[in-house]
mmCIF file of the N, C-alpha and C atoms, coordinates in Angstrom:
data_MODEL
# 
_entry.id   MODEL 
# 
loop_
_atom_site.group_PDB 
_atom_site.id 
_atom_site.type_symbol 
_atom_site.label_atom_id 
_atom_site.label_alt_id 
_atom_site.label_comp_id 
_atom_site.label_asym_id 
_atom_site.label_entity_id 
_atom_site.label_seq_id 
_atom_site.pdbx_PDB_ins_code 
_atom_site.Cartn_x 
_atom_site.Cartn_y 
_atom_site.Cartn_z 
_atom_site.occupancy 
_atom_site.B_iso_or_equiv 
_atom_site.pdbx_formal_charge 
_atom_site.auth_seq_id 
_atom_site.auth_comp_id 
_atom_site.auth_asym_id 
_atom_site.auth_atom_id 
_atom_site.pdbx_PDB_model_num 
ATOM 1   N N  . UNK A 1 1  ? 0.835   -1.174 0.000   1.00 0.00 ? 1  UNK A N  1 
ATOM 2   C CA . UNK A 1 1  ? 0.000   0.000  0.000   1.00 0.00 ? 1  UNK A CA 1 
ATOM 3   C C  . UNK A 1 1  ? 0.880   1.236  0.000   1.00 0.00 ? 1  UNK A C  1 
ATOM 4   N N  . UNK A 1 2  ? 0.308   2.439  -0.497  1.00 0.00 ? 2  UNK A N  1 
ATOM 5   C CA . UNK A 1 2  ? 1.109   3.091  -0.453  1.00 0.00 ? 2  UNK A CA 1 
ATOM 6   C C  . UNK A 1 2  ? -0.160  4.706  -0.194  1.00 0.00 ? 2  UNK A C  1 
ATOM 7   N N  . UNK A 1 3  ? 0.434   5.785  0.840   1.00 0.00 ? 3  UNK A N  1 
ATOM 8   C CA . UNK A 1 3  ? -0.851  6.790  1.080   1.00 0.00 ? 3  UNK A CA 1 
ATOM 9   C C  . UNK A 1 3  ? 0.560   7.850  0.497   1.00 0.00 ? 3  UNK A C  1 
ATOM 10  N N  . UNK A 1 4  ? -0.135  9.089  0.121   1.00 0.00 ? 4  UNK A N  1 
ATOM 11  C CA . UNK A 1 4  ? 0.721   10.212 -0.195  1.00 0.00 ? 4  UNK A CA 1 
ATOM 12  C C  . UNK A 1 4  ? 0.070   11.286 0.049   1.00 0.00 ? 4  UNK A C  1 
ATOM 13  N N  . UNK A 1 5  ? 0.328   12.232 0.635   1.00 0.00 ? 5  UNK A N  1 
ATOM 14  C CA . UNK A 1 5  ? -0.367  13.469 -0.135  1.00 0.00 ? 5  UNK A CA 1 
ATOM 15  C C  . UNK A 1 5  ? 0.390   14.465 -0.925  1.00 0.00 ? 5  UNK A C  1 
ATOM 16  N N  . UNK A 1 6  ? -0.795  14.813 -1.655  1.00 0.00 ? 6  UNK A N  1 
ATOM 17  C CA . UNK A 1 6  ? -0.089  16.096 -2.378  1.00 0.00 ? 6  UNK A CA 1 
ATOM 18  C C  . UNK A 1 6  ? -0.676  17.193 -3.079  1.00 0.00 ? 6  UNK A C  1 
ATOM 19  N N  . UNK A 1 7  ? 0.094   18.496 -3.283  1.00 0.00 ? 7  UNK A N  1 
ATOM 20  C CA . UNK A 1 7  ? -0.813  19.443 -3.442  1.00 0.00 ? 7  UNK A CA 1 
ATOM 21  C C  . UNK A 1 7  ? -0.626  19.697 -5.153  1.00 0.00 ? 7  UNK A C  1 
ATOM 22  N N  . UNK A 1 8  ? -1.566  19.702 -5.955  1.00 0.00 ? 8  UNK A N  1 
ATOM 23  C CA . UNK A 1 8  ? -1.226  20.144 -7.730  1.00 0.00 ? 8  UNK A CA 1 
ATOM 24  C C  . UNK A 1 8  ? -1.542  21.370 -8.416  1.00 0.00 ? 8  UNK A C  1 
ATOM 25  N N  . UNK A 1 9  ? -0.893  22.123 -9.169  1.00 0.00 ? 9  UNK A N  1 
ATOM 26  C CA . UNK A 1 9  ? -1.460  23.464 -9.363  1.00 0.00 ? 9  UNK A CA 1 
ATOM 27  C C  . UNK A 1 9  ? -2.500  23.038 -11.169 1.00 0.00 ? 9  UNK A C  1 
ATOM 28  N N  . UNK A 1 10 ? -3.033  23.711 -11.283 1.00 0.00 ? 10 UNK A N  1 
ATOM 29  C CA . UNK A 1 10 ? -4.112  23.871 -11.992 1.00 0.00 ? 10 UNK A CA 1 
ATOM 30  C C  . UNK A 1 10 ? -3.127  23.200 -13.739 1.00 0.00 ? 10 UNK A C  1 
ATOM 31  N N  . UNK A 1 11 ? -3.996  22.299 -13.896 1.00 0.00 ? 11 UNK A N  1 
ATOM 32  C CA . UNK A 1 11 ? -3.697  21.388 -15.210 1.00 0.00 ? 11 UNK A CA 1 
ATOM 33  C C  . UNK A 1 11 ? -2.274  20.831 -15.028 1.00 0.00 ? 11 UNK A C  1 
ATOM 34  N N  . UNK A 1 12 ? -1.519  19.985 -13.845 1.00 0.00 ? 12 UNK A N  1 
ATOM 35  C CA . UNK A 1 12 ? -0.603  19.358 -13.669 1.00 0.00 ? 12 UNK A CA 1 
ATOM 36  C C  . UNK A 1 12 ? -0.686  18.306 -14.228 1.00 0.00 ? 12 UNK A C  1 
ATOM 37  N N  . UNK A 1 13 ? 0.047   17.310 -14.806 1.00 0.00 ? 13 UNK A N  1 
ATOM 38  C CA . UNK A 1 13 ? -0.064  16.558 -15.395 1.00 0.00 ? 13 UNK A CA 1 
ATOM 39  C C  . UNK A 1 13 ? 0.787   14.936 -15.254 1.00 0.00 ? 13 UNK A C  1 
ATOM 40  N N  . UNK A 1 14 ? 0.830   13.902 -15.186 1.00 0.00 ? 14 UNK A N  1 
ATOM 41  C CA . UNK A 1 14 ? 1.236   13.200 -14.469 1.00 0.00 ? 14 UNK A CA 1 
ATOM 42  C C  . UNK A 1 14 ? 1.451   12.243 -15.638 1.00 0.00 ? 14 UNK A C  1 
ATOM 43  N N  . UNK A 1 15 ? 2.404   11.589 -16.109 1.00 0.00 ? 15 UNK A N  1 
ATOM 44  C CA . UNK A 1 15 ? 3.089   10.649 -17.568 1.00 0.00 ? 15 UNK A CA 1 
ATOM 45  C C  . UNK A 1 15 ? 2.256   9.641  -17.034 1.00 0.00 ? 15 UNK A C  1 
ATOM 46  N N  . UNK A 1 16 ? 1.802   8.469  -17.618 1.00 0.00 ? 16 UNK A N  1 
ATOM 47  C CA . UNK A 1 16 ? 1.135   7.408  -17.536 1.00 0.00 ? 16 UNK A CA 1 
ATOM 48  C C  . UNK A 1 16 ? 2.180   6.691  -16.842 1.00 0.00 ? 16 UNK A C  1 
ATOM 49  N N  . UNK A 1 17 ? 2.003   5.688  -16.195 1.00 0.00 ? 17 UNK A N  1 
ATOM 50  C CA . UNK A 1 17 ? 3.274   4.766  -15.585 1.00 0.00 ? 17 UNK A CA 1 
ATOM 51  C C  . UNK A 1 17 ? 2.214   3.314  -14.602 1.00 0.00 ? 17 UNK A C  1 
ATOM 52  N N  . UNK A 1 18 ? 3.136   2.557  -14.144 1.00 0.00 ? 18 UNK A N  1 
ATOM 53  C CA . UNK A 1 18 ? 2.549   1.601  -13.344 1.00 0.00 ? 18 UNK A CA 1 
ATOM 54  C C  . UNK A 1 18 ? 3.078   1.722  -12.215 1.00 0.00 ? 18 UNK A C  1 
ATOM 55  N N  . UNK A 1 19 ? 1.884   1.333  -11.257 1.00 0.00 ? 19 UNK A N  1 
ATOM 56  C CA . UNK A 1 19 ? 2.666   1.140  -9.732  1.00 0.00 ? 19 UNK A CA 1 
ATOM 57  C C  . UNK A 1 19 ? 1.992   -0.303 -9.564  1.00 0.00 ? 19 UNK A C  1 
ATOM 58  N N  . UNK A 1 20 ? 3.003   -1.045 -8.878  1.00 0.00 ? 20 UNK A N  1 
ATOM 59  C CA . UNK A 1 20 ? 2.698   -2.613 -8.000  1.00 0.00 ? 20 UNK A CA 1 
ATOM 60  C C  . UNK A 1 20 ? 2.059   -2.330 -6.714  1.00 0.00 ? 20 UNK A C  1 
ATOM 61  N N  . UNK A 1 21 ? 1.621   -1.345 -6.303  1.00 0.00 ? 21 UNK A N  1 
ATOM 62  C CA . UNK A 1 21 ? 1.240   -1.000 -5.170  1.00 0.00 ? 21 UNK A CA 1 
ATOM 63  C C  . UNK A 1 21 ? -0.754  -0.589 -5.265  1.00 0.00 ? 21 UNK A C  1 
ATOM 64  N N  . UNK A 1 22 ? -0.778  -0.766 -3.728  1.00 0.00 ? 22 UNK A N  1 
ATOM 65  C CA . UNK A 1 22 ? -2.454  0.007  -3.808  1.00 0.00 ? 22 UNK A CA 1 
ATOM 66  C C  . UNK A 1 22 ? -2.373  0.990  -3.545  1.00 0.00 ? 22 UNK A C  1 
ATOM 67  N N  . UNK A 1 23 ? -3.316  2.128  -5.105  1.00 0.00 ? 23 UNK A N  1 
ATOM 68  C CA . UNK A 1 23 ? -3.123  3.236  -4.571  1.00 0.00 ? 23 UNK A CA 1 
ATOM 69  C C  . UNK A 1 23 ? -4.511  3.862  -4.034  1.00 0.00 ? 23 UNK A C  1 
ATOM 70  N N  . UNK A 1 24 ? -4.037  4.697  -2.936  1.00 0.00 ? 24 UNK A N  1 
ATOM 71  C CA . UNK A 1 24 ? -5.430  5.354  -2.715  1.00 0.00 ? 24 UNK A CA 1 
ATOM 72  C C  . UNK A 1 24 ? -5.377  6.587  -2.783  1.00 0.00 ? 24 UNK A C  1 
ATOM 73  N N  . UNK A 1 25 ? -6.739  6.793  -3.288  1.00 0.00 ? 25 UNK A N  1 
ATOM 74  C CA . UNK A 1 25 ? -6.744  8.879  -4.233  1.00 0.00 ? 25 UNK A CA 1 
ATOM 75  C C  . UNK A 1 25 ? -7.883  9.147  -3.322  1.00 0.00 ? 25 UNK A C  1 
ATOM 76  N N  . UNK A 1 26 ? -8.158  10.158 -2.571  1.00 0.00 ? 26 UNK A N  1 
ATOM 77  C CA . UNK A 1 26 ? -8.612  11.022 -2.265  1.00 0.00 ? 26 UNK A CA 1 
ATOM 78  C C  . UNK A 1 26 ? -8.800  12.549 -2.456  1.00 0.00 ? 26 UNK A C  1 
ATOM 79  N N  . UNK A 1 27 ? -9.777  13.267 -3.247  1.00 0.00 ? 27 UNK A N  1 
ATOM 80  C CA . UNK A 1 27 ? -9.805  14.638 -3.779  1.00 0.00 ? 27 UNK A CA 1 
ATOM 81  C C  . UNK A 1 27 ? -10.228 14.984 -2.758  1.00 0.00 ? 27 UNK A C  1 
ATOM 82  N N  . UNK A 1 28 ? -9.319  15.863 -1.714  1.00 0.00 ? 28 UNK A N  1 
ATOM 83  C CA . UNK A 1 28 ? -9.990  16.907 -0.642  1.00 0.00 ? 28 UNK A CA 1 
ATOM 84  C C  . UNK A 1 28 ? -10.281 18.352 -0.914  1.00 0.00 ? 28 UNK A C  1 
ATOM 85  N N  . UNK A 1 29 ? -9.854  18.989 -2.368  1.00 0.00 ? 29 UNK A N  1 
ATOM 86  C CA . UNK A 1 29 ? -10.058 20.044 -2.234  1.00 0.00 ? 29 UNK A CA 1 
ATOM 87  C C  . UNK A 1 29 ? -10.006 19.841 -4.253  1.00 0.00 ? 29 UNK A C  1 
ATOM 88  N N  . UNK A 1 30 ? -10.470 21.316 -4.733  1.00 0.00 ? 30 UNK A N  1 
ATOM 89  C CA . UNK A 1 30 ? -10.437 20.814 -6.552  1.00 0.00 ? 30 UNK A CA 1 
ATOM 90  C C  . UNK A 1 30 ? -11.114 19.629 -7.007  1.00 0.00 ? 30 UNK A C  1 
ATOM 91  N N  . UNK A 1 31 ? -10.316 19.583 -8.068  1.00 0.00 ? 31 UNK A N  1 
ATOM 92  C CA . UNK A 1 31 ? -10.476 18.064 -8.989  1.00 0.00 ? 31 UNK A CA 1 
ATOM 93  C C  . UNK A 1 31 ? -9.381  17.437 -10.006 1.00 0.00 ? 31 UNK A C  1 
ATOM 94  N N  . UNK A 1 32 ? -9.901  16.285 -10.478 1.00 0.00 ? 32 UNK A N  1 
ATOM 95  C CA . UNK A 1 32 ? -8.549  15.843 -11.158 1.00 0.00 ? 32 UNK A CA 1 
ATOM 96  C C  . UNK A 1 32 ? -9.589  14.514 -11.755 1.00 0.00 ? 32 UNK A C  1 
ATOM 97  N N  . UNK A 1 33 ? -8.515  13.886 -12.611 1.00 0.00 ? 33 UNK A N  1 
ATOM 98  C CA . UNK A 1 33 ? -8.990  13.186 -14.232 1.00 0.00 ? 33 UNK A CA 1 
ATOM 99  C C  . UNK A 1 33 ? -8.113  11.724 -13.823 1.00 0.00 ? 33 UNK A C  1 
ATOM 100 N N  . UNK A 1 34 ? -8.305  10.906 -13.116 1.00 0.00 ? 34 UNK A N  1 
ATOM 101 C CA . UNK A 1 34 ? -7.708  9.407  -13.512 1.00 0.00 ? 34 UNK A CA 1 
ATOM 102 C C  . UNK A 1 34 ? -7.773  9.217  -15.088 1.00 0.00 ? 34 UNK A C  1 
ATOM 103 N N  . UNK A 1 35 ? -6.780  8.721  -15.930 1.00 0.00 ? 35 UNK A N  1 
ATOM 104 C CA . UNK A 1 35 ? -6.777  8.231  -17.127 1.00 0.00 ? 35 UNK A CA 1 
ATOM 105 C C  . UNK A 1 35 ? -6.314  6.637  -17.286 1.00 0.00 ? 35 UNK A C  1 
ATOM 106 N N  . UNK A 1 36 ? -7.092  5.882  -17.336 1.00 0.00 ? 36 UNK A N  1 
ATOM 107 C CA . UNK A 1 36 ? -7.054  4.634  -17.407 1.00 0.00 ? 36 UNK A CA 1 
ATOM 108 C C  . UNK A 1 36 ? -7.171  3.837  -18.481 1.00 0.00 ? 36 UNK A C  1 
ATOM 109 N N  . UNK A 1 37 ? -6.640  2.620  -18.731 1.00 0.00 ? 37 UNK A N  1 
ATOM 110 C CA . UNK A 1 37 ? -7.179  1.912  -19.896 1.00 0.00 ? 37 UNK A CA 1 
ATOM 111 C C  . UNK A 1 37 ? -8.593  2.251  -20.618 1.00 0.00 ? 37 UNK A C  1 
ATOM 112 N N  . UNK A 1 38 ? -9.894  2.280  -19.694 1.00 0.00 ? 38 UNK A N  1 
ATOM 113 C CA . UNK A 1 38 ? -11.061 2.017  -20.675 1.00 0.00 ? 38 UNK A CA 1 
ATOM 114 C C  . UNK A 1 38 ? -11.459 3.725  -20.515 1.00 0.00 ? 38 UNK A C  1 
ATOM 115 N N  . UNK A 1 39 ? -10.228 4.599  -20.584 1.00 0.00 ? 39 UNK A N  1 
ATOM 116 C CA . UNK A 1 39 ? -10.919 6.096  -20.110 1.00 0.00 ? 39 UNK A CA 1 
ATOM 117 C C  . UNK A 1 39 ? -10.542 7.198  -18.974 1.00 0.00 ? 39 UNK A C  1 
ATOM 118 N N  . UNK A 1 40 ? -11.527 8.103  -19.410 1.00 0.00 ? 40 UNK A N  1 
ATOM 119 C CA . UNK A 1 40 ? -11.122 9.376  -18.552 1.00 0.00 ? 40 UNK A CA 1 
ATOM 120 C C  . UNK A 1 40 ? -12.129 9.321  -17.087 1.00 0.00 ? 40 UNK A C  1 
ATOM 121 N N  . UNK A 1 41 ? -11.500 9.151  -16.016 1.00 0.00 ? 41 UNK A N  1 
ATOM 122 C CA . UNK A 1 41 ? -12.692 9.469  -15.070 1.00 0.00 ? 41 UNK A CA 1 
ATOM 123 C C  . UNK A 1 41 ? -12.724 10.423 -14.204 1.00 0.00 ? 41 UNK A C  1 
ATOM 124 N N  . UNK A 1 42 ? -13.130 11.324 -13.884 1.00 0.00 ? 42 UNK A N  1 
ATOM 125 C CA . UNK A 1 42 ? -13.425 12.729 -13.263 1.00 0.00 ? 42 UNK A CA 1 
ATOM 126 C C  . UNK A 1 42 ? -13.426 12.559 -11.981 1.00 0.00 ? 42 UNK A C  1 
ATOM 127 N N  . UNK A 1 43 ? -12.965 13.380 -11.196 1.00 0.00 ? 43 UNK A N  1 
ATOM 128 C CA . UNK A 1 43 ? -13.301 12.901 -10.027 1.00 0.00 ? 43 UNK A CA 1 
ATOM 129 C C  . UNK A 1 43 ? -13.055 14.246 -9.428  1.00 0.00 ? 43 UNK A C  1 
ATOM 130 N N  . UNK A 1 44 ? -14.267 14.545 -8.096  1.00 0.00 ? 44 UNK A N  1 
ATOM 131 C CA . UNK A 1 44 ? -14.282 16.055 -7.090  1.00 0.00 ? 44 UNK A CA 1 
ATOM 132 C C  . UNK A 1 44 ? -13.813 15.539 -6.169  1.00 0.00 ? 44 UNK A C  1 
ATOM 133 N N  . UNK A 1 45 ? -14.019 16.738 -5.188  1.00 0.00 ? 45 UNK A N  1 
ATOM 134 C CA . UNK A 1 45 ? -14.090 16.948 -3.985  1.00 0.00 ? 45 UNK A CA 1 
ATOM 135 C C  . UNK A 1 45 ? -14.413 15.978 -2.881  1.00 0.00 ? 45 UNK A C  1 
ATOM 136 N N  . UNK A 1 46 ? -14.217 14.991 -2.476  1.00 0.00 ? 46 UNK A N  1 
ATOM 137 C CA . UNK A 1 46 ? -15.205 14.175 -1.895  1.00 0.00 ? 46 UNK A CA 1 
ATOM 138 C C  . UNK A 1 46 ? -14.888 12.450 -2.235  1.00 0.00 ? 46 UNK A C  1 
ATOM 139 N N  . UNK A 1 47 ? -14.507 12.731 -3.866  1.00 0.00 ? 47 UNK A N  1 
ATOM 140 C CA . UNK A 1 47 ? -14.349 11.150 -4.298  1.00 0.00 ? 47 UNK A CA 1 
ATOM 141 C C  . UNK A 1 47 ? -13.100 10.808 -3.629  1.00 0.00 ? 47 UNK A C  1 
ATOM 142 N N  . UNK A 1 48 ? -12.918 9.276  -4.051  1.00 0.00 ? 48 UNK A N  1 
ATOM 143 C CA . UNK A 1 48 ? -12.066 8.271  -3.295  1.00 0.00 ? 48 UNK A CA 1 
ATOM 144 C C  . UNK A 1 48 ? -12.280 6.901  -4.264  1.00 0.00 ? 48 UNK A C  1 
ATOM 145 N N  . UNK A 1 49 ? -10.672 6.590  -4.797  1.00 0.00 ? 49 UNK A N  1 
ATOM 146 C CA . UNK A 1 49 ? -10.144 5.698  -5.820  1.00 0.00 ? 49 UNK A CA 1 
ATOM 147 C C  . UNK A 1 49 ? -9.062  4.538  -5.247  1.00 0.00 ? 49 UNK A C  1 
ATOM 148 N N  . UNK A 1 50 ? -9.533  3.653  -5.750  1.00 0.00 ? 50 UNK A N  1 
ATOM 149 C CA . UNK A 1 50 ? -8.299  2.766  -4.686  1.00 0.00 ? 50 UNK A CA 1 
ATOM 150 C C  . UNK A 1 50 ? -8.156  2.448  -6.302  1.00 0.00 ? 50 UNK A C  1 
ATOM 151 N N  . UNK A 1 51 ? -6.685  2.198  -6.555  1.00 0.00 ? 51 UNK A N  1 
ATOM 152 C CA . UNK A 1 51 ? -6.091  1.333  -7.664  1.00 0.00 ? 51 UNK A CA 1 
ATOM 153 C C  . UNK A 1 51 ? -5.113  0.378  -7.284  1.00 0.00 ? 51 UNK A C  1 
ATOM 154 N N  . UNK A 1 52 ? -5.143  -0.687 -7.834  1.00 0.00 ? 52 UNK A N  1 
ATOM 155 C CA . UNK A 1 52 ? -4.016  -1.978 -7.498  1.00 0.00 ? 52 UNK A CA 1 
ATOM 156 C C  . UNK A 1 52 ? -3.961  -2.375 -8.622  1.00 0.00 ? 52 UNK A C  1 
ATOM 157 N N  . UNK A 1 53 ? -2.299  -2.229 -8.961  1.00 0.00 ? 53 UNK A N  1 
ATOM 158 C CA . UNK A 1 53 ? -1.236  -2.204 -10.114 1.00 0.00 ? 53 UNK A CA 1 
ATOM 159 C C  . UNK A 1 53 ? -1.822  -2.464 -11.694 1.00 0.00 ? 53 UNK A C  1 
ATOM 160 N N  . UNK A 1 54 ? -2.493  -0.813 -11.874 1.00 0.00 ? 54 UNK A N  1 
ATOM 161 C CA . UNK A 1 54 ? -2.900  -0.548 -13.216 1.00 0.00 ? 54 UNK A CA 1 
ATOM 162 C C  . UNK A 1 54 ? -1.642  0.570  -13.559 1.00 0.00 ? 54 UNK A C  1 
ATOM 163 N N  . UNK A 1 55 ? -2.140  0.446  -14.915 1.00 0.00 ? 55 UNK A N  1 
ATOM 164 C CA . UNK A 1 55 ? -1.365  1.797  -15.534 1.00 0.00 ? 55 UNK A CA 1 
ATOM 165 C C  . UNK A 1 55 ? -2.496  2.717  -15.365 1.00 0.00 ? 55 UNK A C  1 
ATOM 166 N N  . UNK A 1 56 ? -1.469  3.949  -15.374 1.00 0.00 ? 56 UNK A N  1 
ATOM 167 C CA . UNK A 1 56 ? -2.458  5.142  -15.382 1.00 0.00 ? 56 UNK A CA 1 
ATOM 168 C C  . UNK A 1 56 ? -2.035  6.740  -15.680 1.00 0.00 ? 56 UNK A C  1 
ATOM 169 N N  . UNK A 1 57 ? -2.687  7.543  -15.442 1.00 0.00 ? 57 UNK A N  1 
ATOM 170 C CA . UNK A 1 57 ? -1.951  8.604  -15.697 1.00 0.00 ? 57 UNK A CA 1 
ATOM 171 C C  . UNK A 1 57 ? -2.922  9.834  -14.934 1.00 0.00 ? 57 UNK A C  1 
ATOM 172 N N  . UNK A 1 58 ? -2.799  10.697 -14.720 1.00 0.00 ? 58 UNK A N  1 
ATOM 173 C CA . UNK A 1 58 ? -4.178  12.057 -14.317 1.00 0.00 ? 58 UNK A CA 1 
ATOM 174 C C  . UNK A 1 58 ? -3.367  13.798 -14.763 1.00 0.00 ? 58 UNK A C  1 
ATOM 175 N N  . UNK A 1 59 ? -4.626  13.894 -14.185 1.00 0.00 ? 59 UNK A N  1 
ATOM 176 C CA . UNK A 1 59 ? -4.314  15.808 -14.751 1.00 0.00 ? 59 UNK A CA 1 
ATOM 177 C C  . UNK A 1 59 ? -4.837  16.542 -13.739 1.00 0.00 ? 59 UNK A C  1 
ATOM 178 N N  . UNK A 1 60 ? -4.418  16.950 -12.973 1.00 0.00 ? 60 UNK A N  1 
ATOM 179 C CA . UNK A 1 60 ? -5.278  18.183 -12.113 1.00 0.00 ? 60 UNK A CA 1 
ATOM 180 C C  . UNK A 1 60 ? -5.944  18.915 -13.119 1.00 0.00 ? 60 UNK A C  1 
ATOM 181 N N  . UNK A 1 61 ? -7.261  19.330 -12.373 1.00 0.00 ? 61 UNK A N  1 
ATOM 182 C CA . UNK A 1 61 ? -8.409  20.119 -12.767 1.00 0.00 ? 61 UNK A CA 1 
ATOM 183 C C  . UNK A 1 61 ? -7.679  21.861 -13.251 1.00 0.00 ? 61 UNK A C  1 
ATOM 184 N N  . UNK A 1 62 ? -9.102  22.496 -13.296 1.00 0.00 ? 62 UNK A N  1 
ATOM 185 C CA . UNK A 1 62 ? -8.848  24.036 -13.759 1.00 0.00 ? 62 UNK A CA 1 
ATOM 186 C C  . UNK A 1 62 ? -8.550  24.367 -12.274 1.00 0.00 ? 62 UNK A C  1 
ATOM 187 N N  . UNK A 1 63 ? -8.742  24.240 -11.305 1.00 0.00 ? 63 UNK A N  1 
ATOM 188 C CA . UNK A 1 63 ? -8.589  24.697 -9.951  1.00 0.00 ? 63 UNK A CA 1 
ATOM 189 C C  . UNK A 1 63 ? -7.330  24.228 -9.426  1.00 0.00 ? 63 UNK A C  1 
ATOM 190 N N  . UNK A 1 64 ? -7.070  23.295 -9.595  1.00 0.00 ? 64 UNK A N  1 
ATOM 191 C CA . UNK A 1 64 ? -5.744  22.449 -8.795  1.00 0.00 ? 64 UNK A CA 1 
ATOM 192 C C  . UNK A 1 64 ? -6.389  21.216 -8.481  1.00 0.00 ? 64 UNK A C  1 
ATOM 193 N N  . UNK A 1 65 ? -5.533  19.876 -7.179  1.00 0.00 ? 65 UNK A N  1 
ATOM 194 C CA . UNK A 1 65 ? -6.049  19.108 -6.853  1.00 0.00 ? 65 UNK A CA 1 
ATOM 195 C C  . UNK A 1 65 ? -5.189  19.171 -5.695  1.00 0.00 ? 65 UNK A C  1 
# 
């Protein structure tokens, strides 16, 4: 498992890559874009993403994340 936090400024952008680990996403403030195999998924304020060892990639929102 792996927890992080972190703060992103408005349209940050993150290279696609893999982690062997579980990740867990929590949006506490803004928004931001998981990019996954089958797609783009949006996610606010509030949501919460667990991933275990996909590829992926995201973008902070117009606000930050």
């Amino acid at each position: 498992m792996r927890w992080a936090v972190g703060r992103f400024p408005p349209g940050f952008k993150a290279a696609n890559h893999h982690t062997d680990t579980w990740d867990f996403h929590a949006v506490i403030q803004g928004s931001w874009v998981s990019i996954l195999d089958d797609g783009r998924h949006a996610l606010q304020a509030g949501d919460f993403v667990i991933m275990e060892g996909v590829d992926h990639a995201w973008e902070a929102g117009p606000d930050g994340c």
